[in-house]
MARMARGU-175729 format. One record per residue (C-alpha): residue in one letter; z, x, y. Coordinates in steps of 0.02 Angstrom, whole numbers, plus 50000, padded with zeros to 5 digits. Layout:
<recs>
AZXY
...
</recs>
This chain:
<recs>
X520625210749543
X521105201649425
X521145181149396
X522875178649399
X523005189449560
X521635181649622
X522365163649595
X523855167949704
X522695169849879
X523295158950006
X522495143550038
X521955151050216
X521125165850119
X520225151049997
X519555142450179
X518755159450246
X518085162950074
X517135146250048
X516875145550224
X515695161850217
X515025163450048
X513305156949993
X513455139849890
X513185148949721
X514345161249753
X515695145749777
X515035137049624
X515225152149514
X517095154849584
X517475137549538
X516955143249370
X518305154849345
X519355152549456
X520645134049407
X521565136449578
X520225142649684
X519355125249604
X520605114849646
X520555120349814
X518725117349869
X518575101649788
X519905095549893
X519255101250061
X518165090050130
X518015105450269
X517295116150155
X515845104150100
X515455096650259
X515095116350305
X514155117850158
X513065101350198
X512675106150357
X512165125750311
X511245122450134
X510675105950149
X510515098250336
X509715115750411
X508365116550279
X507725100650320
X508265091950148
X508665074550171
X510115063250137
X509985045750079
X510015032850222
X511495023450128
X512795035250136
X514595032150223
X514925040150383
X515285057350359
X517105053450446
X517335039450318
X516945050850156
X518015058450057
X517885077849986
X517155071449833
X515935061649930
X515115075950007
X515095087149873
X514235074449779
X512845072849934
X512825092849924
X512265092549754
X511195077549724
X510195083149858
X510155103249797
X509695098649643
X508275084449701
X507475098649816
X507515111349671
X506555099049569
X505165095149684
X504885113849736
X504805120449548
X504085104349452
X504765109149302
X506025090549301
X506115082949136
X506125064849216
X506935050049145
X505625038449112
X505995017549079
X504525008049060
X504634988749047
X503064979448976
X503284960349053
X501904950348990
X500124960548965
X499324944649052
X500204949049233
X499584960149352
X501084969549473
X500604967549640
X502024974149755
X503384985649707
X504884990149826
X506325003049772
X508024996149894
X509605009349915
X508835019949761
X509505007449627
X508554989549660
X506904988549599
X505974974449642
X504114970549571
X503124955449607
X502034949949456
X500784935149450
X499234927649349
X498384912249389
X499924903049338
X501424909949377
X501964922349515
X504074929949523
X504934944449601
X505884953149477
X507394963249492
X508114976849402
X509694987149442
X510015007149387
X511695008249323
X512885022849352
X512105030449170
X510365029749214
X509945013649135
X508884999249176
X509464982049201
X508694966749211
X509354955249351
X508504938849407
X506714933049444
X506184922049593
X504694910049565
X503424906549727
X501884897049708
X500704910849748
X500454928349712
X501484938749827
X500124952549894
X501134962250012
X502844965650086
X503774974650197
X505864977850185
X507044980350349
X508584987150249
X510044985850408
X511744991750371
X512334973350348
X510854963950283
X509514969250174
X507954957950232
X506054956950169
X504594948550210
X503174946650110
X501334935050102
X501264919949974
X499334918249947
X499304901549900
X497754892549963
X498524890750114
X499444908250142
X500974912350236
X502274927550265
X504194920550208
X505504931550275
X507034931850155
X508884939150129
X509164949549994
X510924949049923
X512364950049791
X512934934049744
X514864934249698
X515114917749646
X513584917249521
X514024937949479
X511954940249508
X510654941249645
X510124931349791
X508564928949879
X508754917950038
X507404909150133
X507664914350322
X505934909050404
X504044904950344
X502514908750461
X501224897350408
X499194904950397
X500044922050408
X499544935650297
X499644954850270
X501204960550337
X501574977450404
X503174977650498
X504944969750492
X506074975050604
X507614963050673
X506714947850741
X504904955950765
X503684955650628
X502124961750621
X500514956450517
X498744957250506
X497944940950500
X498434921350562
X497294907650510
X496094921250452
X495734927550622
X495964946850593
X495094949650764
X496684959650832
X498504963550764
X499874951050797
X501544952550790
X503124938750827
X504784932750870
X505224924450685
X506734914350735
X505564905050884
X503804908750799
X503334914950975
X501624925650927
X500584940051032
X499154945551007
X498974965351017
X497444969151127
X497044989651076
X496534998951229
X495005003951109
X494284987951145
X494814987251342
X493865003951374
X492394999751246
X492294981851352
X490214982351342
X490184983251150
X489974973151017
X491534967050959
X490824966650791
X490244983950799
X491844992250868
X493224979350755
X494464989850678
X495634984750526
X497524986550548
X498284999050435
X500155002050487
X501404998250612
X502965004350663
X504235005550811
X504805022550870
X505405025451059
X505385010051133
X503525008951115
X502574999950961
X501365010950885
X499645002550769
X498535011750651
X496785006050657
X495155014250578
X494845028550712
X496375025950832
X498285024150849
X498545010850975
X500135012151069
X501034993151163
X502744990551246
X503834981451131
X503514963951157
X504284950151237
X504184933851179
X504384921251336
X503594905651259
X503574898751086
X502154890251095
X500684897351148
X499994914251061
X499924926651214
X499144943551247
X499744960351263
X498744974951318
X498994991851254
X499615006251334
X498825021751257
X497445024751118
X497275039351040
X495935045250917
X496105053650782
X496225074050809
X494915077150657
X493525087950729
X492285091050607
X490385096150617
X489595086850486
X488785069750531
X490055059050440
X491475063250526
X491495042150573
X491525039950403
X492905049850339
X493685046350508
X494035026550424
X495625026650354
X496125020950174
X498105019150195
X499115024550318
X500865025150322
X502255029650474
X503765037750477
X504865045950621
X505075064950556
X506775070350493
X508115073050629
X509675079850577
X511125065250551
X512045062550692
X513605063350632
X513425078350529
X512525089550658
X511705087550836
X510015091350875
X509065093751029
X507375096150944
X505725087850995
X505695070250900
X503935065450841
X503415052750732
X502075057850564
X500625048650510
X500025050850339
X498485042550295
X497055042450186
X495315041450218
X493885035950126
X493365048650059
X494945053749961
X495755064550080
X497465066650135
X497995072350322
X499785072450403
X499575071050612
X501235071250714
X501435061250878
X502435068450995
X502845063151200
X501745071151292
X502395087351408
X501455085451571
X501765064751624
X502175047351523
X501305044851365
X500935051251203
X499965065751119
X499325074650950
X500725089850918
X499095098150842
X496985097150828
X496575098850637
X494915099050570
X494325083950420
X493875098950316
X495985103450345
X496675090250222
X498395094650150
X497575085649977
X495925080049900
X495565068149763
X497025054949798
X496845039149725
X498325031149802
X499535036949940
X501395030149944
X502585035950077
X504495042950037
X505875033650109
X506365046250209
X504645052050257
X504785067550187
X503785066350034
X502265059850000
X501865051349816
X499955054749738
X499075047349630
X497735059349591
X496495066749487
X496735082049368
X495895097349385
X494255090849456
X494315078249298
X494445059949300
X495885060649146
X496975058749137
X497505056849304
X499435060049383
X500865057649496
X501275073049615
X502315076149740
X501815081949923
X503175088450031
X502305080250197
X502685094850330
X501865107250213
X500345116250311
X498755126150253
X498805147250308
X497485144550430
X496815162950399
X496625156650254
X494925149250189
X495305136750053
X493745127549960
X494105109249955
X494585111749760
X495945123049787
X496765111249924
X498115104449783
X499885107849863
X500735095349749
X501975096649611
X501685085849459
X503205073249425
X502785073749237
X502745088149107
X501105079749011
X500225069949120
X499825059848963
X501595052848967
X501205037349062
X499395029049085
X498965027849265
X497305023749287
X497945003949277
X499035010249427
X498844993849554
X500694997849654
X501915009849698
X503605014849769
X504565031249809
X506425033149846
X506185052249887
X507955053749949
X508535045449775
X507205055149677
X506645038349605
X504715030549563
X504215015049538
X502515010149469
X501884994249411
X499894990549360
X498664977749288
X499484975649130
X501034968349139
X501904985449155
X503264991549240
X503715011749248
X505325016049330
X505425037949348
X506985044749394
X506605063749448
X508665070449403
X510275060549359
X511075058449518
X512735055849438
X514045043349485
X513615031949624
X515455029849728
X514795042649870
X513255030649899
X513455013449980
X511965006449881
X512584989549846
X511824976849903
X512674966750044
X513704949450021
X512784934950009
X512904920250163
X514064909550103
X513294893250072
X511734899250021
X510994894649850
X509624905649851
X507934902749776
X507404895049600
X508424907049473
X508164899749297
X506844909149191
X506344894049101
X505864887149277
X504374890649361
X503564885149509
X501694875449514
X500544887549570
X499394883749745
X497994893449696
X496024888549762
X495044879649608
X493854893549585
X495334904849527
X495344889149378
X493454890349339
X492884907149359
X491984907749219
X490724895649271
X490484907449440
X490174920249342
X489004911049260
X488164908649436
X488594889549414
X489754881849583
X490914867649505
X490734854149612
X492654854949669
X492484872849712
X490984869849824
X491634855749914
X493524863749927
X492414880450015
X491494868850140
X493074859250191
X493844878450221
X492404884950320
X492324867850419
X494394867850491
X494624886850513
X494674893450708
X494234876550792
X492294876550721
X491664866950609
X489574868250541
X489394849450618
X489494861050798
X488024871050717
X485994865750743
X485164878150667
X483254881750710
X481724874950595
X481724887150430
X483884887550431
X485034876950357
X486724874150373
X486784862050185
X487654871350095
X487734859149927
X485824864749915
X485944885549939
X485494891549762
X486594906949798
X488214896749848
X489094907449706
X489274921949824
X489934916449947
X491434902949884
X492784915849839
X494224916749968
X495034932150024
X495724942149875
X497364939649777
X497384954249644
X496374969049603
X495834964349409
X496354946949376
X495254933049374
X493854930049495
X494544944849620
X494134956849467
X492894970449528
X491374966449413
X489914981549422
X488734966349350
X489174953049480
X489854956949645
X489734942649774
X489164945349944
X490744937450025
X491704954149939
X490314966649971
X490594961250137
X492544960650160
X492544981950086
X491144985550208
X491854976650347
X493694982350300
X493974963550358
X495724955750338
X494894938850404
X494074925150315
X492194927450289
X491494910150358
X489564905750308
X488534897650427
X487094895850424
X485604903350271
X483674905550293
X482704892550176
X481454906150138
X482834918250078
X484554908450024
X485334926350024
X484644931050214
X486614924550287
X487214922250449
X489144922350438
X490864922450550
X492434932550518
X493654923950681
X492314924950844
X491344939350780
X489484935050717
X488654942450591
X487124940150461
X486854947650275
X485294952750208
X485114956150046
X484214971849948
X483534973449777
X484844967249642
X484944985849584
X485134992749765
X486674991249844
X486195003650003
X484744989350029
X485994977350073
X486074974850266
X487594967550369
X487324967250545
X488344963050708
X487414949150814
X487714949051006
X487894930751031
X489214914751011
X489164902950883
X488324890051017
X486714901951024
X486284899750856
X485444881750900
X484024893751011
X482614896650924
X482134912951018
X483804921850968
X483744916250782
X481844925550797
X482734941450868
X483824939350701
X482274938550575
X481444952150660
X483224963850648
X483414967150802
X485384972350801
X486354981350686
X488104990250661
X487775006150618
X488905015850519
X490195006650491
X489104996350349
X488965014150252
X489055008450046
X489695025250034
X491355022850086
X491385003950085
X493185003349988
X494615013550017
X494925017349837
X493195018049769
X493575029749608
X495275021549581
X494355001349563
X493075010449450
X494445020349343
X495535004249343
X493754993749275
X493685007049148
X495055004849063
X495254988449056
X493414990348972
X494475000648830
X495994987948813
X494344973648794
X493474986048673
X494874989048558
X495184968948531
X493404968748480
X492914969748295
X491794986248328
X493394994048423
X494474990248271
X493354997448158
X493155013548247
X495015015248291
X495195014348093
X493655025248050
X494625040648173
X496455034348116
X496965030948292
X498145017848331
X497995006448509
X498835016348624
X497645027948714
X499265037848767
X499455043848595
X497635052648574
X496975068848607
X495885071248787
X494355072648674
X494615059048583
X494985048248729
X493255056148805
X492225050848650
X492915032848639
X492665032548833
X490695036648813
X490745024148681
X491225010748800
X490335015048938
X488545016348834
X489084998048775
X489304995248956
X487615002149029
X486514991448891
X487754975748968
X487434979249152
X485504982849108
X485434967149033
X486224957449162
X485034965449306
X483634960249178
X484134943049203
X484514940949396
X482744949349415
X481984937449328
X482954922949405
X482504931349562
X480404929549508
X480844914249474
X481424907849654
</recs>
């Protein structure tokens, strides 16, 4: 037939054509046909078929912030046809040529949260000792980058979650001044001032680590650094429970201090609340909030452990989750298709030992309650070697950071789609376990071993990453094309509201502890007098004790100003991974931090008491829970010993149970394991190491050999072997450091 023929069909003819012909056989009619064209690009029918055939029924998702599919015009859909087509080709084949934007902000800043809003609002919170901003950037229609407005707080902002509704955008976040606190804020477009808005809604004051926002409940980890269970609230009343896990109900004869397990993720799915701790999922009733005064308790419903059977004997270990992360698995849009299929919410976490699983929760078949869709084994990991785990939107895809071919550079971004499953015929070694898809062509594109955040839009196809050094990477997988057929502006500002401080020239005081001021002198081992009597007025107020309620026993003392180890133990709970005093230093790591990664503790660490024979033999508080240190050789980190004690705070006067403590009579097992005592163990030691190079190449020996080999000071831009060599370099340099360090303590050691 030919096309002039075939350009005089009826439109009826046109509708059964489209109607019943695979996409790419419509696409390539377009192509040569004007009037057959025409005609499908007009027919919103015709798309809305194709939608729900080629894109809905595989199980590719849509963005969130889309019109209504009876509000959208033919355009529209096609559009959403496309995008998402040509999104899902590029994850399955990998072979994307991403557009990458990077943004270098000030080398001195370290990005510390990162949050990707409606695919096009990228928000990164940066900080150093002296300043701390959210800053916003907007992808145009081209592709482009645009810098919007920055927010000033007085402390670092450490973590946040966003509740993106369809008529307010809203995000809550900790402020880690000295005294930390969550502030919940609107985020909006300003008309008037043609720019941003960030609105103060509520502040919950000693409230830190944030892992839910949804409406009026927010959830979070710690309050007045009592991490002893999860709490979430009411924000407009400040009305706070307590979440009691049913771990600890049917484990009532334990040691609280033995069987304490850190909060890793919440979210709200049927009507029930649902908590990830270390070995369990913990499932509550939604709240209510009767009282805005008191903090009340609420037991949970269900706990569920873990379906990892394994038969090695560190299943417990690898069992303790790294990061977690909860999403309800993809249902079908309502209005674009029904769909009577089970609905079960995914898990995806990360355990200590670098391994990624996906577990499904489903209702259970046979009475009220809960239950695993499937058993999987901890040698069944979908992925090995991740350094960092980040969530999709949508849930669909998961975003690695990972290692390359069993080397440690450089290392990459992939992509995971998270329903994908191991043959289980199949036996797969733990190296061949790598289902992901790398996002870039060279992985030597981008540097991410500074990698400190990051954020996936995998509905958009858009990555955010931002690290130690001031840098800000924004990936954008395929050109989306225009934006009209997404609603991804952001919503109206209140009228009224001013929003926060604006002005770049105008920065906000920090409220930062002193030590962050003087760290050099700790590292030096030396305790400024402010520091040490700022850390004894904090241990003194928190929780309703202070060390006057303490008598300790003959051979203990509770006077602090004359412990010749106070260094170790003044540091407060953790603002940043490299900066400052919270840097990870292999030549000087206090005990108060040794203890927080063993522990996984979101509390304050809270010295008590310290044996006069041995000013490093500790008994310490995190909330109610009693513990003591012990320290090992200098050059022995296994040696160290932190043990649960079975006693209150008022025991500690009796000098029978102090005995039981010299002679070790309790301890808390495996959960003290320097094996897995941090979550990202080869990621903090990457991350040390190259920030070892960036401090090598200032020096005049780094200069010299960068000249000597012709190199210039962007390790991006050498060869793997050359990056090796300098790397050994560094590291040798390092070793005769660290020895000489160790040299030193020992001796100060024979000394005392």
């Amino acid at each position: 037939m030919s096309l002039t023929l075939f350009s005089d069909i009826p439109s009826d003819i046109f509708l059964q054509i489209a109607q019943f012909s695979p996409l790419q056989s419509i696409t390539r009619l377009c192509q040569v046909c004007r009037s057959f064209a025409e005609y499908v690009h007009g027919d919103k029918s015709i798309w809305v078929e194709c939608l729900r055939r080629d894109v809905v029924e595989k199980g590719i998702e849509l963005p969130k912030y889309r019109p209504r599919l009876s509000d959208a015009s033919a355009a529209d859909v096609r559009a959403w046809v496309k995008n998402a087509i040509i999104l899902n080709r590029a994850y399955a084949s990998g072979r994307q040529q991403p557009k990458i934007q990077s943004f270098v902000v000030d080398v001195e800043l370290e990005t510390t949260w990162t949050k990707i809003i409606r695919g096009r609002w990228c928000l990164a919170a940066m900080s150093n000792i002296f300043q701390s901003f959210v800053g916003v950037r907007r992808i145009g229609s081209s592709g482009n980058c645009e810098a919007m407005n920055k927010f000033y707080f007085p402390g670092p902002i450490t973590d946040g979650v966003v509740d993106d509704g369809s008529t307010e955008v809203r995000i809550a976040f900790t402020v880690a001044t000295s005294d930390a606190y969550i502030q919940i804020l609107d985020l909006g477009w300003n008309a008037d001032r043609d720019g941003i808005s960030l609105v103060p809604v509520q502040s919950i004051e000693g409230a830190r680590q944030v892992f839910l926002l949804k409406d009026f409940i927010i959830g979070f980890g710690s309050l007045n650094g009592d991490d002893t269970y999860p709490l979430v609230s009411d924000w407009r009343i400040q009305a706070t429970k307590q979440l009691i896990p049913a771990l600890y109900l049917n484990n009532s004869n334990a040691l609280l201090g033995n069987i304490h397990s850190e909060c890793h993720a919440m979210a709200i799915w049927c009507n029930h609340l649902f908590v990830v701790l270390n070995y369990t999922v913990e499932i509550f009733h939604i709240p209510t909030f009767e009282s805005p005064v008191n903090i009340h308790r609420q037991a949970g419903l269900q706990s569920l452990n873990f379906p990892l059977s394994s038969k090695d004997e560190v299943r417990r270990e690898r069992g303790w989750v790294g990061e977690a992360f909860i999403s309800e698995v993809h249902q079908p849009p309502p209005d674009i298709m029904a769909d009577e299929r089970e609905r079960y919410l995914r898990i995806a976490l990360r355990d200590r030992s670098e391994a990624v699983f996906i577990l499904n929760l489903a209702h259970s078949s046979d009475g009220p309650g809960f239950r695993w869709k499937e058993i999987l084994s901890s040698d069944d990991p979908i992925y090995w070697e991740t350094l960092k785990l980040c969530v999709g939107s949508s849930g669909e895809y998961l975003l690695n950071l990972s290692i390359t071919d069993r080397t440690l550079y450089p290392i990459t971004l992939e992509v995971i789609r998270s329903d994908r499953r191991k043959e289980k015929e199949k036996s797969v070694v733990h190296e061949d376990t790598r289902n992901g898809i790398p996002i870039l062509p060279f992985p030597e594109q981008l540097t991410f071993e500074s990698t400190t955040t990051m954020d996936f839009d995998d509905a958009a196809g858009v990555i955010m990453v931002g690290n130690c050094c001031g840098e800000i990477h924004i990936i954008q997988l395929v050109d989306i094309g225009a934006r009209g057929s997404l609603l991804d502006n952001l919503p109206p500002s209140r009228k009224g509201s001013k929003g926060l401080v604006q002005d770049y020239k105008t920065r906000i005081p920090m409220r930062l502890p002193h030590c962050y001021y003087l760290s050099s002198k700790i590292h030096d081992r030396i305790v400024p007098s402010v520091v040490r009597e700022e850390a004894i007025e904090s241990w003194s107020k928190t929780s309703g004790f202070t060390l006057a309620d303490i008598n300790p026993p003959r051979g203990w003392s509770k006077d602090w100003r004359q412990n010749n180890s106070l260094q170790n133990w003044v540091l407060p709970f953790p603002r940043w991974c490299t900066l400052s005093v919270d840097k990870t230093f292999h030549d000087f790591e206090t005990w108060n931090r040794f203890i927080r990664v063993s522990l996984g503790s979101l509390g304050d660490i809270i010295p008590l008491m310290y044996c006069e024979k041995k000013h490093d033999f500790v008994i310490f508080r995190i909330a109610h829970r009693l513990y003591y240190f012990n320290r090992g050789p200098y050059d022995d980190d296994d040696a160290h010993r932190i043990w649960a004690l079975p006693f209150s705070i008022q025991d500690l006067s009796d000098p029978k149970v102090i005995r039981g403590v010299e002679l070790r009579m309790w301890h808390s097992g495996p959960l003290c394991s320097h094996i897995y005592s941090t979550a990202d163990t080869m990621l903090v030691d990457l991350r040390e190491e190259y920030l070892w190079l960036l401090e090598f190449m200032k020096s005049e020996d780094g200069r010299a050999i960068l000249a000597k080999r012709a190199l210039n000071e962007d390790p991006r831009t050498w060869t793997p072997t050359e990056r090796e060599e300098i790397d050994m370099i560094v590291h040798r340099r390092w070793k005769i450091s660290h020895k000489r360090m160790n040299d030193d303590a020992e001796r100060e050691e024979d000394d005392y």
